[in-house]
Structure formats: C-alpha cells, structure tokens
C-alpha positions in Angstrom: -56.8 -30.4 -138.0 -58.3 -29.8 -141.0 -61.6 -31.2 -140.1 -61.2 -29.7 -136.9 -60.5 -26.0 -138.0 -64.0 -26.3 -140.6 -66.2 -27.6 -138.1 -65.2 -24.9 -135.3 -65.8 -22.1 -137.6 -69.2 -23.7 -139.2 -70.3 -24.7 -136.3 -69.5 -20.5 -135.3 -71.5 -19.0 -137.9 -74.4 -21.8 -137.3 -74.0 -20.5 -133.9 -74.6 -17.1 -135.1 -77.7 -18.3 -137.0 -79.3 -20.1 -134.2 -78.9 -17.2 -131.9 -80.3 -14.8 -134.5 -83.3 -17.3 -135.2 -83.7 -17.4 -131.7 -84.2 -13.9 -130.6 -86.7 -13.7 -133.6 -88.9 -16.5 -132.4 -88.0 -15.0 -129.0 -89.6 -11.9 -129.8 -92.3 -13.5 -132.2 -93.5 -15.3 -129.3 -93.5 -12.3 -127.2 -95.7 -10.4 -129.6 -97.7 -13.1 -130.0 -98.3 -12.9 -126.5 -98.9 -9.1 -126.0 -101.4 -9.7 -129.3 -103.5 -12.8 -127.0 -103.5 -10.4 -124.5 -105.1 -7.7 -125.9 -107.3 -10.2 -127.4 -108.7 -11.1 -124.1 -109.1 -7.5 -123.4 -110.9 -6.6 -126.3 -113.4 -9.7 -125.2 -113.6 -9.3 -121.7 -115.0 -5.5 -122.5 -117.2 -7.0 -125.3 -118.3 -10.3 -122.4 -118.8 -7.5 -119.6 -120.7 -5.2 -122.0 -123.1 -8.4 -123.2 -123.3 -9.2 -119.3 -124.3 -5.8 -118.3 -127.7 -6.1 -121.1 -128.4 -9.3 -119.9 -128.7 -8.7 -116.2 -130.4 -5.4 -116.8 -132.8 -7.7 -118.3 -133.0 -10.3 -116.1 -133.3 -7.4 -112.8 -136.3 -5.8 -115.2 -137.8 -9.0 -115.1 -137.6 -9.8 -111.5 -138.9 -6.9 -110.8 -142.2 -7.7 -113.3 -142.2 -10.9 -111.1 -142.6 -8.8 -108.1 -145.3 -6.5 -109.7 -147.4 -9.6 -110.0 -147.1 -10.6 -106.5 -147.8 -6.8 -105.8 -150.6 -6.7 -107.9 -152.2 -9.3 -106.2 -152.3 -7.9 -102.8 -153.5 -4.9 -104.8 -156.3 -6.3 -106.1 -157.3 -8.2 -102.7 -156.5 -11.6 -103.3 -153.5 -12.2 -101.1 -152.2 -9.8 -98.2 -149.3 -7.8 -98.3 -147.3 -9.8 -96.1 -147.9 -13.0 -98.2 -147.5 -11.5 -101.6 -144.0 -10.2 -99.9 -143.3 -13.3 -98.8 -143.7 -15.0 -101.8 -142.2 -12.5 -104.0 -139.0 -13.0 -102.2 -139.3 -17.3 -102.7 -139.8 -16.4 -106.4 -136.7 -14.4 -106.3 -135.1 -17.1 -104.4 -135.2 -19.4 -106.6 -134.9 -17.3 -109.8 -131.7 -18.1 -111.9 -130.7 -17.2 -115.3 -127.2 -18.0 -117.5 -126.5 -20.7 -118.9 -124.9 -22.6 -115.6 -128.0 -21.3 -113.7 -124.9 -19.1 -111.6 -127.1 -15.6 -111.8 -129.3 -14.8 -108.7 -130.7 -11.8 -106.9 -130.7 -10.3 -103.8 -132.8 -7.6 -101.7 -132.0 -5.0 -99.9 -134.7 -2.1 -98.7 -133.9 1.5 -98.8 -132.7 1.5 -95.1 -129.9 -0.6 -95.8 -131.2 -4.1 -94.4 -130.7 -7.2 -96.0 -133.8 -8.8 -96.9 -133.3 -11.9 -99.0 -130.1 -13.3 -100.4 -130.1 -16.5 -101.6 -126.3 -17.5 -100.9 -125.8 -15.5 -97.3 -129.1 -16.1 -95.5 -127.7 -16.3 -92.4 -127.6 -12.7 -93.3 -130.8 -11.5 -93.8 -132.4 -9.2 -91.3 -129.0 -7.2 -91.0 -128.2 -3.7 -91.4 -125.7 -3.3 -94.2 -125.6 0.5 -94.3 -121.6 0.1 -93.2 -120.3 -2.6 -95.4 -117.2 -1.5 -97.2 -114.9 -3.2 -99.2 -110.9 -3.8 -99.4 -110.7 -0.3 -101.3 -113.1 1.7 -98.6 -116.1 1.4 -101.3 -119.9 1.7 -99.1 -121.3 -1.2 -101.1 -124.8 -0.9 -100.0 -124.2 2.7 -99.6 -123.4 3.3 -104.0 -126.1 0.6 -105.0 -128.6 2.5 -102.9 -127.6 5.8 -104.5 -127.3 4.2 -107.6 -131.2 2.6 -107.7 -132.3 5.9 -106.5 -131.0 7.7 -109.5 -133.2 5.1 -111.5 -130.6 2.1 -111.6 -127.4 1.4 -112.9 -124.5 -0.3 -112.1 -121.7 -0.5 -109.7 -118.7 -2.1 -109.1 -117.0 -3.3 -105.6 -114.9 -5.7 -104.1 -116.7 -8.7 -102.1 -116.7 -12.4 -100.9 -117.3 -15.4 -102.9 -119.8 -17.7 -102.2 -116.6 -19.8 -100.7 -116.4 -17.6 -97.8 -112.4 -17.0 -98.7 -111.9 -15.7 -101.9 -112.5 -11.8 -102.6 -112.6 -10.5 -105.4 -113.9 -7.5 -107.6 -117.9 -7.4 -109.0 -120.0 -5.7 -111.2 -123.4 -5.7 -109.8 -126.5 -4.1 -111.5 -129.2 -2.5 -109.2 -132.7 -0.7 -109.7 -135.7 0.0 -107.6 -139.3 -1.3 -107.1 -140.3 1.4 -105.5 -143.6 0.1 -104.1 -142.4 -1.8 -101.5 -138.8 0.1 -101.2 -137.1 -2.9 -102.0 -133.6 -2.5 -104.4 -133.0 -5.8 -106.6 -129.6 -6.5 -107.5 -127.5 -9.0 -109.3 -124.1 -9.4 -110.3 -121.2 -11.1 -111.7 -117.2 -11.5 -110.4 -114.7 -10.3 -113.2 -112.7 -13.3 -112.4 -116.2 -15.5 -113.6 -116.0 -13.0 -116.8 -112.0 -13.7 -117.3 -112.9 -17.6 -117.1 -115.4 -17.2 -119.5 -113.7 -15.5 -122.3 -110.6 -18.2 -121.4 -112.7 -21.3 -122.3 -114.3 -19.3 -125.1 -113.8 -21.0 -128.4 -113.1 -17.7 -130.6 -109.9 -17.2 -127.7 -109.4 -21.1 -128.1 -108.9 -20.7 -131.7 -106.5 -17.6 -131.5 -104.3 -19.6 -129.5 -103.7 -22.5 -131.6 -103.2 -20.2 -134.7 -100.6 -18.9 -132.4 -99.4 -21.5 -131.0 -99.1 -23.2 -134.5 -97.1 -19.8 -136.1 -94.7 -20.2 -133.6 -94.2 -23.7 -133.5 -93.3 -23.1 -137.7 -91.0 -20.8 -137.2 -89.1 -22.4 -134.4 -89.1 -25.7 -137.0 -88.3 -22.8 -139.7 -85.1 -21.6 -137.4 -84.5 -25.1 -136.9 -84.3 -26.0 -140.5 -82.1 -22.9 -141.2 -79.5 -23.3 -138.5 -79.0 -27.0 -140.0 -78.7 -25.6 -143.8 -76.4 -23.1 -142.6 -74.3 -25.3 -141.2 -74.2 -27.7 -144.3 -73.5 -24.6 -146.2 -70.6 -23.3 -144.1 -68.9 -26.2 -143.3 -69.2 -27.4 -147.2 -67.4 -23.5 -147.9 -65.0 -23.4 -144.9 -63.8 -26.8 -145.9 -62.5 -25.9 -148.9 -61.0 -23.0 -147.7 -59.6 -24.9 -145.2 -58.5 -27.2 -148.0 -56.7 -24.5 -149.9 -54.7 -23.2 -146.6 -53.4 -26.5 -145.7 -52.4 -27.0 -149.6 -50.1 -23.3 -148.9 -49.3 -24.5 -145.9 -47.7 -27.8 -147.2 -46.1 -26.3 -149.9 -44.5 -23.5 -147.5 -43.7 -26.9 -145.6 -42.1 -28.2 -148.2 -39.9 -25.3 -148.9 -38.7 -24.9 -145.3 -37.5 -28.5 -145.8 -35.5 -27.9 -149.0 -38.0 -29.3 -151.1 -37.5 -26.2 -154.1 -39.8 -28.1 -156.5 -42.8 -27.5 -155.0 -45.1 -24.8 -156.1 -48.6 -23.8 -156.1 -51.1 -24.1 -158.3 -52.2 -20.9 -160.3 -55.6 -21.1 -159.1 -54.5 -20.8 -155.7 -52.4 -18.2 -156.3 -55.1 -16.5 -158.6 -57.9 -16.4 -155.7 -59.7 -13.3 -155.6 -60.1 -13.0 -151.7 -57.8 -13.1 -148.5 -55.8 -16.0 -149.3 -54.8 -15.4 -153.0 -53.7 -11.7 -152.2 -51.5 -12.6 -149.8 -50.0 -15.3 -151.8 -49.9 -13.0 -154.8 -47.4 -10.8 -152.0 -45.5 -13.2 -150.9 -45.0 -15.8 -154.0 -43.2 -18.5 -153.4 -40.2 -18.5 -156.6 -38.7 -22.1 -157.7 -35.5 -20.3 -157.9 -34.9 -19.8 -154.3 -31.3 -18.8 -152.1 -30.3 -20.8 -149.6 -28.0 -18.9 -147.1 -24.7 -20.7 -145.3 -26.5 -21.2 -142.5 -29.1 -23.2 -144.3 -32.0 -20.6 -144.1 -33.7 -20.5 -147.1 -34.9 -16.9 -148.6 -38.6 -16.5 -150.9 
C-alpha cells in the first residue's frame, strides 16, 4: 500500500512533467517549423531574384546570336530566309543552367508560334487567345511586355509532361528586326525544388532537426529525474503517514503505550500540524463501552 500510494502520486507529478515537457517541445518544434519555412521564403525570393538576372542574360544573349545570323543576311552572305532559319536551329538547341533545363521560344508580334523547342507540333499556330487557369492572355502580356522594352511575366501553363500545370515566370524582350519576341522561363515549383535540395536549407534542417531531438532527450531525462526525485520524497512521506497510521492503529486496539516520535509530531508541513491538533496522550479514557477517547 505503501509502495503503491508513492508510486501513484510520483508517477502524477512525473506525469505533470512529461506533459509540460511535451507541449514545450510541442511548440519548439512548431517554431522551428514556421522558422524553416520562412527560411525557404527568404530563398525562394533570393533563387527567383538570381533566376530573373540570369535569364535576362541568357535572352540578351540569344538575341546577340540572332544579330549574327541577321547580320549576315545584312551583309549578303546568306539570305533572309536561311539566316532565319538557322537562327531559330541556334535557338533550338541553346540551353543554359546547370542541368542544361533553360530553353527559348519564339513567338512574332502577331501572336504565332514560331519555334519552341518542347511543343513543336505547335509551331505555326496562332496563340493570340491562349489563357491560363486564372484568365491571364499569356501571349497577349509577354507581347505587351517586349513591347515596353522587356520584362517579365508570370502565368500559369503546362509542363513539358503534358499533365501537370503549374505557375511560371517567364522573361521576354524583342528583336525588333525580324519582329520576333524571345522568351524563356522557369516553373516556381523547379525554383521550390531547388532551394529544397539546397545545401544552406539542408544545413538549417539538421541544426533543427538536431535542437529538437536534444530537448525531446532533455524532456526525457527530466521526466525520469523527476520521478526519482518524487517518488524518493513521497516515500517518505508516505513513510511517516503509515508510522501515524499504525500508531492510531495501535491505540484503537488498546495498545496505550504507543506514541509518536517528536520528530513526527514536530513536522513543519501538513502532517505535523495536524498531529500537533490532534496529539495522541499516553494517558488516555476508555469509556464502558470500550471506546477509547484522545
């Protein structure tokens, strides 16, 4: 009983610990998480904005690549419909990034597709009508876009698996000469798996990751000390209640000898205050009925 009474109440105010260690690691994590999360915020803007100067780049120098094909129908050397021709192979063909993903396409100012490397079953169409999920004219803003000297745009369209759509941010700008508008672009979900597999997110994570993992050990540790610690006080507390309890046994038995010790009696909490009220005397009445009166 003893035993039993200590280890229900320790195993209460470990209970109490646990729970309290929980909701702190509870809510650790949590802010932990919100934290990653803005994390990946802060470099998907910083990814997107390091995107968008590297395909203005890359569209400035497709567009010097078409010069030269320009310039040689220019000059003479090769006709107009050749140095097109092969102006629109070089673009093709053209990839940048470091998985070679980047391409261009070419549309001319009266909204006809007129080289895509990954829909060329397309080419030759009219596009001035193509809208996307949220009612944006695609061709429509990139046109109006290139004509205000280039710039960027961003839409929702197809992936190259025919199924997936998904939002893009596409960067446009005119050669003029031949009224062609070059474009390139890059799906946010492309950016979002980028900064994912980045190693400066990686490394967030396992410090994170590892915090949380110490102070669910830590919470561990202190529900198991706490429990030590209660059940080694509640014991002898427990011990000193079933010493008065005895004793008051002993009495209601006719046993008038007994008596406690001063120390018990002397206690400075609970337990000693109320035995200080109610103090068992040696020199006890028993009544005719056999009762006997403290």
């Amino acid at each position: 009983m003893k035993k039993s009474l200590a280890r229900k109440l320790s195993v209460f105010f470990a209970g109490i610990v646990f729970i309290t260690c929980l909701v702190l690691v509870g809510l650790t994590v949590m802010i932990f998480g919100n934290i990653e999360d803005r994390m990946k915020d802060v470099l998907y803007e910083n990814t997107l904005q390091s995107y968008k100067t590297e395909v203005k780049s890359e569209v400035q120098s497709a567009i010097s690549s078409i010069e030269y094909y320009y310039n040689l129908s220019d000059s003479g050397k090769i006709d107009e419909a050749t140095a097109k021709k092969d102006a629109l192979e070089a673009l093709r063909n053209l990839r940048y990034g470091d998985d070679d993903s980047g391409y261009f396409w070419v549309d001319d100012t009266d909204y006809n597709l007129v080289m895509h490397p990954i829909l060329p079953e397309q080419e030759g169409t009219n596009r001035y009508d193509l809208t996307d999920k949220n009612g944006v004219k695609i061709i429509q803003s990139i046109m109006k876009t290139a004509e205000s000297g280039g710039g960027f745009n961003e839409f929702y369209f197809t992936k190259s698996d025919g199924k997936t759509v998904a939002p893009k941010v596409a960067y446009s700008q005119k050669f003029d000469k031949w009224n062609w508008v070059i474009t390139t672009g890059i799906y946010s979900d492309d950016i979002h798996e980028i900064v994912n597999k980045s190693d400066g997110l990686r490394r967030i994570v396992k410090i994170f990751n590892g915090s949380a993992n110490f102070l669910i050990v830590v919470g561990i540790v202190l529900v198991l000390v706490m429990l030590v610690i209660s059940y080694v006080i509640i014991k002898r507390l427990v011990k000193v209640i079933e010493k008065v309890r005895s004793k008051l046994e002993s009495v209601a038995h006719g046993d008038l000898s007994s008596s406690l010790d001063e120390t018990v009696i002397k206690r400075s909490d609970d337990v000693g205050r109320i035995l200080r009220t109610f103090k068992i005397k040696k020199n006890v009445e028993v009544t005719d009925n056999g009762k006997i009166i403290i």
